[in-house]
C-alpha positions in Angstrom: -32.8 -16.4 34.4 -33.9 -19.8 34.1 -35.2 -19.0 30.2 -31.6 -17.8 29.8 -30.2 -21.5 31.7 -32.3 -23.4 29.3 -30.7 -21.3 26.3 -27.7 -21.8 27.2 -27.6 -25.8 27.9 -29.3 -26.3 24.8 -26.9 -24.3 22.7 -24.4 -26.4 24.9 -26.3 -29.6 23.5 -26.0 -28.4 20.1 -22.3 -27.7 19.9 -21.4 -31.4 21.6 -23.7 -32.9 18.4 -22.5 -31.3 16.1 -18.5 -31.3 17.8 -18.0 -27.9 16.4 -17.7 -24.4 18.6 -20.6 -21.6 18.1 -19.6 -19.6 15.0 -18.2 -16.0 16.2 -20.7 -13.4 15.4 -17.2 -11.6 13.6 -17.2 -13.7 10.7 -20.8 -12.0 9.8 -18.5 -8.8 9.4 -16.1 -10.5 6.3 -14.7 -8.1 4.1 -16.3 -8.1 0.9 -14.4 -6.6 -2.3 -15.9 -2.7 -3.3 -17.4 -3.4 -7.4 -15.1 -1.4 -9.3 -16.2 0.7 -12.9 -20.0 -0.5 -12.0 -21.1 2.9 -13.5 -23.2 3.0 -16.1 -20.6 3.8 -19.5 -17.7 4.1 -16.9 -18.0 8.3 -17.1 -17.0 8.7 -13.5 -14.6 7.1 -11.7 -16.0 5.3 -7.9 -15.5 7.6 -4.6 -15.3 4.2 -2.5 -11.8 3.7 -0.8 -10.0 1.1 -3.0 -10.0 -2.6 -1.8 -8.2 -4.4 -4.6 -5.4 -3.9 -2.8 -2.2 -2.6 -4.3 0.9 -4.4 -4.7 4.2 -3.5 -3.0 7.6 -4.5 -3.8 11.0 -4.6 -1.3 13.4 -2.0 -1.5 16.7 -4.2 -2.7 17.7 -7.4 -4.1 17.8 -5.8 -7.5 17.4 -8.2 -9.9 17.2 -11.1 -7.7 13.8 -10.8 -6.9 11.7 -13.9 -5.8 7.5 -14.1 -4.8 8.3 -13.5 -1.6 9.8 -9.5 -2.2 6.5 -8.9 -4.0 3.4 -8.3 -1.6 -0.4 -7.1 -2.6 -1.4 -5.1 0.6 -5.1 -4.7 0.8 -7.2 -2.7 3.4 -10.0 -4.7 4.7 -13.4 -3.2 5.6 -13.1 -2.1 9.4 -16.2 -3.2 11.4 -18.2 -0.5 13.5 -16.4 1.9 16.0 -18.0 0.5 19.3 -20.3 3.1 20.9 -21.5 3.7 24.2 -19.9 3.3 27.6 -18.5 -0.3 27.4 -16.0 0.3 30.7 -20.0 0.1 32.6 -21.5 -2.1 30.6 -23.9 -3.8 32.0 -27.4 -5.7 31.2 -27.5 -8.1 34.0 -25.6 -10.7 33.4 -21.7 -9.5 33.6 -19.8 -6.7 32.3 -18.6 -6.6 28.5 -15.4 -8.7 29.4 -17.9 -12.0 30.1 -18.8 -11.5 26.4 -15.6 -12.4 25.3 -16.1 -16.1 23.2 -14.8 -19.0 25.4 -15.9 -16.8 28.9 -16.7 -19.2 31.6 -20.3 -16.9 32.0 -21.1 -18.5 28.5 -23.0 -14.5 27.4 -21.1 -14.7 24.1 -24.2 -16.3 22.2 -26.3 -13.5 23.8 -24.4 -10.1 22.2 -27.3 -9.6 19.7 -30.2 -10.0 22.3 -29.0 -8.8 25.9 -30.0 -4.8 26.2 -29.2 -2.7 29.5 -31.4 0.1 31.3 -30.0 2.8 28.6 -31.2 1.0 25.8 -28.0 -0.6 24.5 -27.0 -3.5 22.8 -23.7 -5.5 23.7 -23.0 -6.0 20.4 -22.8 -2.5 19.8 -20.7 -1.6 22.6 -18.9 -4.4 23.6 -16.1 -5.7 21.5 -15.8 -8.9 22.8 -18.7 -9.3 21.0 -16.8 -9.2 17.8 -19.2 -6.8 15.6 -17.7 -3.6 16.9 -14.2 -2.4 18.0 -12.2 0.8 18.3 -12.3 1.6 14.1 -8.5 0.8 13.8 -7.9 -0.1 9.9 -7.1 -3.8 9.6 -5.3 -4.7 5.8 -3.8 -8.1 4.9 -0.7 -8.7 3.4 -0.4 -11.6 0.8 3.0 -12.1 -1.2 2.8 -14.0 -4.7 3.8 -17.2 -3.3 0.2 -17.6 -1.6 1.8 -16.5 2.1 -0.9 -14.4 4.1 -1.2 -12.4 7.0 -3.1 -9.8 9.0 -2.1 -6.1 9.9 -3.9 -4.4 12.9 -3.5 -0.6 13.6 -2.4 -0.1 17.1 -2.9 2.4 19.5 -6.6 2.2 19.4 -6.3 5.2 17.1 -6.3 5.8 13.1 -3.7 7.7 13.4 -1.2 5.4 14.5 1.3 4.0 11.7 2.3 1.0 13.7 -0.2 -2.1 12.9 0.4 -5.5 14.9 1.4 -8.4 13.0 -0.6 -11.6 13.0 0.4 -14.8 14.2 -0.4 -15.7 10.7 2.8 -15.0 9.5 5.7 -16.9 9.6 8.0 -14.4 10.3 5.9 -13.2 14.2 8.0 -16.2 15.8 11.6 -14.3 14.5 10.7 -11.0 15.6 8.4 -9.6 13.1 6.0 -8.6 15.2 5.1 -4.8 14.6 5.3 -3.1 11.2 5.4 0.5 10.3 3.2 1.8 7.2 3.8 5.7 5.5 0.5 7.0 4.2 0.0 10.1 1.9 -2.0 12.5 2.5 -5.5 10.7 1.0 -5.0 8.1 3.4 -3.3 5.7 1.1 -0.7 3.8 2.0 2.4 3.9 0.3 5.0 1.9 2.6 5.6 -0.3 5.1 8.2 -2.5 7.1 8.2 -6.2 5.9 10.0 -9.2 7.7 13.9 -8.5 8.2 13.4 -4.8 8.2 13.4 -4.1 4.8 11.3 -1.3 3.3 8.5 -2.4 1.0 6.8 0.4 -1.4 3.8 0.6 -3.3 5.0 -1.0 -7.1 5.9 1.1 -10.1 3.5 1.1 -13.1 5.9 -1.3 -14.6 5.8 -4.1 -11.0 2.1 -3.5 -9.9 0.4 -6.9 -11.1 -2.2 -7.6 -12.4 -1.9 -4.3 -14.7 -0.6 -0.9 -13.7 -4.5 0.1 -14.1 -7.3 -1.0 -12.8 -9.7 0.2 -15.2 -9.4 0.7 -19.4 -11.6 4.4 -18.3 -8.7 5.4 -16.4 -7.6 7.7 -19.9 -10.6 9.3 -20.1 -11.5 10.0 -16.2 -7.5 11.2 -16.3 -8.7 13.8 -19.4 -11.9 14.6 -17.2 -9.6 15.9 -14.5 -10.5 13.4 -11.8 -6.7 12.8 -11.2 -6.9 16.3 -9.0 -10.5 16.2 -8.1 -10.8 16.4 -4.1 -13.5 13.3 -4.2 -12.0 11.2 -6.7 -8.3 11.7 -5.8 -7.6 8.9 -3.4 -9.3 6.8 -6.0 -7.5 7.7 -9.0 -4.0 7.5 -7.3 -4.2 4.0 -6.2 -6.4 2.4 -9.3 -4.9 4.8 -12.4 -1.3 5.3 -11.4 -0.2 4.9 -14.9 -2.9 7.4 -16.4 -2.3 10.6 -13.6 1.5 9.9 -13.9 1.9 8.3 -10.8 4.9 5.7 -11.5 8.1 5.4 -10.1 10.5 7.0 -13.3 13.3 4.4 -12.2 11.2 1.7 -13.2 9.3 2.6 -16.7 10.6 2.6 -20.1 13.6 4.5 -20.5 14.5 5.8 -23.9 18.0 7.8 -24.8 18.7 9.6 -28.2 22.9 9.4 -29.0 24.2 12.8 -29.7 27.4 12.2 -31.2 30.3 14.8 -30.9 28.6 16.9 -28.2 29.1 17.5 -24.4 26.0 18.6 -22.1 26.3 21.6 -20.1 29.4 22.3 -17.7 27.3 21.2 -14.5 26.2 17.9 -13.2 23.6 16.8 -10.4 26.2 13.7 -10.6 29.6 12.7 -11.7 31.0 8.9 -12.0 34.8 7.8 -12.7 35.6 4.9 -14.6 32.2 4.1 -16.2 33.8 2.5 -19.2 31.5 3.1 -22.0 28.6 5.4 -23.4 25.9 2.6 -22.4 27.5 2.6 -18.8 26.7 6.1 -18.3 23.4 5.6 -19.5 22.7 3.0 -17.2 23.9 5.0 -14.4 20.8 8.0 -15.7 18.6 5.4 -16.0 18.8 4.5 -12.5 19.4 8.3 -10.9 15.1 9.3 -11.6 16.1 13.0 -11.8 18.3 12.7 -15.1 17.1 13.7 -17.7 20.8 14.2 -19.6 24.2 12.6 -19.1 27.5 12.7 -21.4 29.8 10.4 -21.8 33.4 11.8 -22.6 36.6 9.0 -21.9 38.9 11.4 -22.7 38.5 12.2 -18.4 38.9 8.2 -17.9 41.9 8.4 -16.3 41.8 8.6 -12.6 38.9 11.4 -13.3 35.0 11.7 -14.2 33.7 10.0 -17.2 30.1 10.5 -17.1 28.3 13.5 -15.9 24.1 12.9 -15.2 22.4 15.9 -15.7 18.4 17.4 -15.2 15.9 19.8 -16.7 17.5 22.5 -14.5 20.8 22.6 -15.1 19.6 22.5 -19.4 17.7 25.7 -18.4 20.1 27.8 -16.5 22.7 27.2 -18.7 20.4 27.7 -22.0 22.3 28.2 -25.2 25.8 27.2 -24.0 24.2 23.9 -23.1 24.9 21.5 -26.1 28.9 22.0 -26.9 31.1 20.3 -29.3 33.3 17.7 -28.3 34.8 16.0 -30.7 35.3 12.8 -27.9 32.2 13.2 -25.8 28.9 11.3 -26.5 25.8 12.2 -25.0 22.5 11.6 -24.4 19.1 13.2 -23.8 16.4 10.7 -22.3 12.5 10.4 -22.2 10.1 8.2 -19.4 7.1 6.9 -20.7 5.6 9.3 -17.1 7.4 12.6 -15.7 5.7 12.2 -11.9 7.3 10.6 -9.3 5.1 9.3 -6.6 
């Protein structure tokens, strides 16, 4: 004990020199970034979980955007699930609560060194200690004006979808103080509550900065069938989006060819009044992701449907009959640079 008293008064004598606190054992455990296409001729994809981070963009303010409704969400490596029995904890000197940094018993600078009867280390089981907790996933949420913040799972459990907001951000003193993420089923999340509510999802090819992939390979590993490979999935579906067709449709090029003179189908999946013009009714395709048709007829302007938006399945139940004449009509077939929706 008095070994221990010495220790501790002359780590007491070093922090009033130097007028700076003990560094926290945590900042050893710093997330670093996972190398990415370090393979040798880039012939196979990496199996670790990304880290890049992805970028997510708010659901609304269409075409009013700012930094601020653009987010890169990146998960952070989570530091060691804490093992052993830290509710008895015990080497002597206090139970894991007295390692906490800043307890009045002073046993934080002892985590690494102080070893009970069974063998174990605090720093292994207590995580006060900082190098071990409960393995909750930890990601940080930076927007492209430079504005960062911390996400902590809650629950004490992976499996929760609510993660804590940090103090960090400068929405926790208005409220925003627990977010809600969606994952898929790799793990990967694809969604989550920002400040004010509003919904924030991972980016379309077309949003996701700095490119929509991560890697030039991302053709080839996509021909190699990595895409739908069990290892390699998770992988491929947050660093090739573009390459495994991955994109959001409503936001990738949209292309339409004019057919003059001729009406699609008798059906719809959607029909719009007073759309006012053939490029109107294209618009309004564009930004429904399941048409793949629409016509555009004003003789029906009057109080009545105008446009009609249409989809692969209507074109194939009605087959032959599907492209009429109509001498007043105008419509259009349209093509996405991807046909997957995430």
């Amino acid at each position: 004990m008095a070994a221990r008293a010495a220790a501790i008064a002359l780590l007491a004598t070093i922090a009033a020199v130097t007028a700076a606190p003990l560094a926290h054992r945590a900042a050893s455990t710093t997330a670093t970034a996972t190398p990415v296409g370090t393979h040798p001729v880039g012939m196979v994809p990496p199996l670790a979980r990304h880290r890049r981070g992805a970028e997510f963009v708010i659901d609304g303010y269409n075409g009013n955007k700012n930094d601020w409704h653009y987010a890169t969400i990146k998960e952070v490596n989570p530091i060691p699930t804490c093992a052993g029995h830290p509710a008895t904890y015990d080497a002597g000197y206090g139970s894991c609560s007295t390692y906490a940094w800043g307890h009045k018993s002073q046993n934080f600078p002892f985590c690494a060194q102080d070893i009970n009867t069974a063998g174990e280390v605090a720093e292994n089981v207590c995580r006060e200690c900082g190098a071990c907790d409960d393995g909750r996933r930890v990601f940080t949420w930076e927007n492209r004006a430079g504005v960062k913040w911390t996400l902590t799972q809650l629950g004490g459990t992976r499996a929760s979808n609510d993660f804590d907001v940090g103090t960090d951000c400068p929405y926790y003193a208005t409220g925003y103080t627990v977010a809600t993420a969606k994952f898929d089923n790799s793990g990967n999340m694809v969604a989550i509550t920002g400040p004010g509510g509003y919904q924030y999802t991972i980016g379309s090819c077309k949003d996701t900065s700095p490119s929509k992939d991560t890697s030039p390979w991302c053709p080839t590993w996509q021909r190699a069938g990595y895409c739908a490979h069990a290892a390699y999935k998770p992988w491929m579906a947050t660093n090739c989006r573009s390459a495994c067709g991955l994109c959001d449709k409503r936001n990738v090029p949209f292309t339409c060819t004019k057919d003059h003179g001729i009406q699609y189908g008798s059906k719809a999946i959607n029909a719009h009044k007073h759309t006012g013009s053939y490029e109107g009714c294209m618009k309004k395709c564009e930004l429904n992701h399941k048409c793949t048709y629409f016509t555009y007829s004003p003789q029906y302007g009057h109080g009545a449907s105008d446009c009609w938006l249409k989809d692969d399945t209507i074109a194939k139940a009605e087959g032959n009959s599907f492209r009429k004449k109509n001498s007043k009509a105008t419509s259009g077939k349209c093509t996405r640079t991807v046909s997957s929706v995430l």
